[in-house]
Structures are given as C-alpha cells and as structure tokens.
C-alpha positions in Angstrom: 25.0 -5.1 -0.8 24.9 -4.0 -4.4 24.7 -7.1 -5.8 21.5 -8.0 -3.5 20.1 -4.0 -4.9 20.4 -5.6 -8.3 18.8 -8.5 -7.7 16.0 -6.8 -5.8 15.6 -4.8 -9.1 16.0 -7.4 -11.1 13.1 -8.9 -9.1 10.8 -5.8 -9.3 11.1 -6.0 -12.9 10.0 -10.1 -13.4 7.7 -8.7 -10.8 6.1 -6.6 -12.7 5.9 -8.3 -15.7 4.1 -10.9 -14.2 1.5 -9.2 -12.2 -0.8 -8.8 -15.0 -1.6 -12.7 -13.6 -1.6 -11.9 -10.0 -4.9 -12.5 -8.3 -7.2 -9.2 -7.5 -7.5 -10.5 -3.8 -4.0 -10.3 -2.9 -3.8 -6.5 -2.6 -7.4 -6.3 -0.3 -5.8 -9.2 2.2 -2.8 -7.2 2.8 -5.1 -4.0 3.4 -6.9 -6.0 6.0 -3.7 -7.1 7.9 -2.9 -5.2 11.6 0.3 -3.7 9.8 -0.9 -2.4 6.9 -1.7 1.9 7.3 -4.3 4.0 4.7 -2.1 6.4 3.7 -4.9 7.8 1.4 -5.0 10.3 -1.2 -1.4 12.2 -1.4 -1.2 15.5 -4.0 1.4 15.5 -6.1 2.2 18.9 -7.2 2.3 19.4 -10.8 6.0 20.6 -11.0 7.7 18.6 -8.2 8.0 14.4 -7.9 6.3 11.8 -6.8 7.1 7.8 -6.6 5.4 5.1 -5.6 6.6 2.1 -5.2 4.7 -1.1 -4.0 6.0 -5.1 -3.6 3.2 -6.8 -3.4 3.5 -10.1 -1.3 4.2 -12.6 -4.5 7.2 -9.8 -6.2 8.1 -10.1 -2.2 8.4 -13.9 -1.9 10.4 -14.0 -5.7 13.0 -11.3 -4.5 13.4 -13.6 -1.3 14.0 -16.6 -2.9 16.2 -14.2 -5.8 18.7 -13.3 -2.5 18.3 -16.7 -0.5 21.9 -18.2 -1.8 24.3 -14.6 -1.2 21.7 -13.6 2.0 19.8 -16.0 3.7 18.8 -13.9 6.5 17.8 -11.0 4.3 16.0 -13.4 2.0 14.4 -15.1 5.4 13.1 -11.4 6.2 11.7 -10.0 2.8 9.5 -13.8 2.8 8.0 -12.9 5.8 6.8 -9.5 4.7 3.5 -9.1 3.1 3.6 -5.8 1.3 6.3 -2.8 1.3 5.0 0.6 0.1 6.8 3.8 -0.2 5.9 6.9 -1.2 8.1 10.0 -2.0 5.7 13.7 -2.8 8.1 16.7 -3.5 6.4 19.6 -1.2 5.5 23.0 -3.1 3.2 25.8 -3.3 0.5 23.8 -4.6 0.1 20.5 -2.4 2.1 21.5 0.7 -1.0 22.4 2.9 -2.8 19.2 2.0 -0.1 17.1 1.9 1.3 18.0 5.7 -2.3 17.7 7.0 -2.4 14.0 5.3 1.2 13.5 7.4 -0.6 15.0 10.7 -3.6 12.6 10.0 -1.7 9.5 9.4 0.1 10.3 12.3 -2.5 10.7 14.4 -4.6 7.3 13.5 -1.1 5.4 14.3 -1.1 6.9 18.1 -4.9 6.2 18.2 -4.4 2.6 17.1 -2.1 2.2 19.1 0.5 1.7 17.6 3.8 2.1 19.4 6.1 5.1 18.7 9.9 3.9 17.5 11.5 7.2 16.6 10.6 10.9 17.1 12.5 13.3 15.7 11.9 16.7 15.4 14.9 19.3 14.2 13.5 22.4 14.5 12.7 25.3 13.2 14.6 24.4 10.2 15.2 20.4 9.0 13.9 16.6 9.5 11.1 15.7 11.2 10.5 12.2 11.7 8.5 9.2 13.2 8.7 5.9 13.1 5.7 3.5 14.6 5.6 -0.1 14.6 2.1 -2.1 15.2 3.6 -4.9 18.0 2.8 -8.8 18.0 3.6 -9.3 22.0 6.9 -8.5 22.6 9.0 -10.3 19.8 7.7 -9.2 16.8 6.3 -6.7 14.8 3.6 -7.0 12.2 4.2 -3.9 10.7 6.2 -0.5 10.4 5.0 3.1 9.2 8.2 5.7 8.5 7.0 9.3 7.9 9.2 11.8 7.2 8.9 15.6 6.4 12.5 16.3 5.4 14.3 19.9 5.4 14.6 19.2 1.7 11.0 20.1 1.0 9.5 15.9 0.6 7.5 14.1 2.4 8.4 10.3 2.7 6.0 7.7 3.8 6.9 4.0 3.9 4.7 1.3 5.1 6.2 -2.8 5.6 4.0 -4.9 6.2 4.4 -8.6 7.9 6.2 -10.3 10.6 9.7 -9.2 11.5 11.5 -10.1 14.7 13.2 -7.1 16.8 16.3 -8.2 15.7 15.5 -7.9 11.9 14.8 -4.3 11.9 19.2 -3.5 11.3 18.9 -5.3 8.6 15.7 -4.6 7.0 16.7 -0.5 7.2 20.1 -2.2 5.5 18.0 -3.8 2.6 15.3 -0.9 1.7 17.7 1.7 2.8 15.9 3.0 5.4 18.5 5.6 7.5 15.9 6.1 10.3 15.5 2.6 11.5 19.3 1.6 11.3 19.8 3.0 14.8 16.1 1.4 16.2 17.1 -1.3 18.3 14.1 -3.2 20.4 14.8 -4.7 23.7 14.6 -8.6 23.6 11.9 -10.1 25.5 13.3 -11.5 28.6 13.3 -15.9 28.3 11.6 -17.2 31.2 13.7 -18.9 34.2 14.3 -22.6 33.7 
C-alpha cells in the first residue's frame, strides 16, 4: 500500500513536470463528461488551509501504468478514470458562511441531476456530516463520484472522480485515494439474465 502511495507520488510529480505540454482541451473534455461536478468558487480563509489537488486524465493513465506490475487491478481502475479532484478549505470566521452555502448548492444540483445518493451521514449537533453521490451508467457502473464532507473538525472536503468504475471497484478505489467514506459503500450487482 505504501509502496503504491509512493509511486502515485512519484507519478504526480513526472506528472506535473510534464503538463506544461499537455494539450488545453484535455481539462474542458473532462468538464463536459456526465461525472464530472462544478464545484465552483470555494473561499479559502486567509488564516486556515486550503488544497487542491487535480490528476488530470494523462498524470492518471502514467500513475496506472506506474502501479500495473505490484497492482494490476488498482492500476486497471486509475486508467479508467478521467480526472480526480479534491479539495480540502479549513472553515473560519471569514469563509464559513460562503463556503457551507457552496456545500448546500453542490448538493443540491447532484439530487436535481439526478444523481443517486450513496452515503448520508449526518452526526448531529456536533460532528461529520457526509454524502456521497455517484452519477450511474445502468446498473454496473458508475461514471462518476462526488464526496462532500463538512467534518466536526471545522473543513469542508469535496472530492470529485471522474470515469468508469465498476460497483465492485469502489473498495478499492476508497483503498487507493484514501477515501474512509466509500470503504463501507458496497453496490448491489446487477442480476445476470437466466440462461
């Protein structure tokens, strides 16, 4: 597991290096694909954190082929995805408000696009609140997943992956991004038609 982190890593960083030559069209086709969610402008507050990550499909397709000896699965997983994006914004005085209302409005265009609720989670009054939504292909697959978290530790977490994963991918794709909400999402299997 660490050794496939360091690779990943190792990955982003040839990644990144190289993007200077990546063509300016990738990132607007993966913004026009079903999975991929606007999670617009998000305030960072001047005293708190905020990170954003983004693989873009091509640093996607090199960290697949980096893992494909040690993990074939997990490197047969991270080539089908398109795009992963995550972003992390530490909540304070200053962006809270705005923030939280970006959360409700992201949200709420998943449910009216309908997209189909994974995970709600709501510990109240104090601690995690959580949804997970996944934008279905049939029955088998999913062409993409939106994680949004308000956690009890004052951040918001939003993470979108887009591309085709099969139901029973999503174990090990919350295994290889670290994902703690979606290691306990199981989908049912389609049932195979009678012979």
């Amino acid at each position: 597991m660490k050794s496939t982190l360091r690779l990943l890593l190792a990955a982003a960083a040839l990644g990144c290096a190289a993007a200077v030559s990546l063509p300016a069209a990738e990132p607007a086709a993966v913004a026009n694909s079903d999975g991929y969610v606007d999670f617009g402008q998000l305030v960072p507050s001047p005293e708190g954190k905020f990170v954003e990550v983004n693989l873009s499909p091509s640093l996607l397709k090199f960290a697949a082929l980096c893992v494909s000896k040690e993990e074939p699965q997990a490197s047969e997983l991270i080539g089908n995805l398109r795009q992963v994006r995550i972003n992390v914004v530490e909540l304070t005085d200053a962006n809270r408000e705005k923030v939280l209302e970006r959360v409700r409005a992201v949200r709420q265009q998943l449910a009216d696009a309908g997209w189909t609720t994974l995970v709600n989670v709501r510990e109240q009054p104090k601690g995690d609140d959580v949804q997970i939504f996944a934008r279905m292909r049939g029955e088998e697959a999913i062409q993409g997943l939106a994680v949004t978290v308000i956690g009890e530790d004052h951040e918001v977490v939003l993470i979108n992956i887009v591309g085709e994963i099969k139901a029973e991918q999503i174990a090990t794709l919350a295994e290889h991004f670290h994902i703690d909400p979606l290691k306990d999402v199981h989908l049912p299997k389609a049932p195979q038609p009678k012979a």
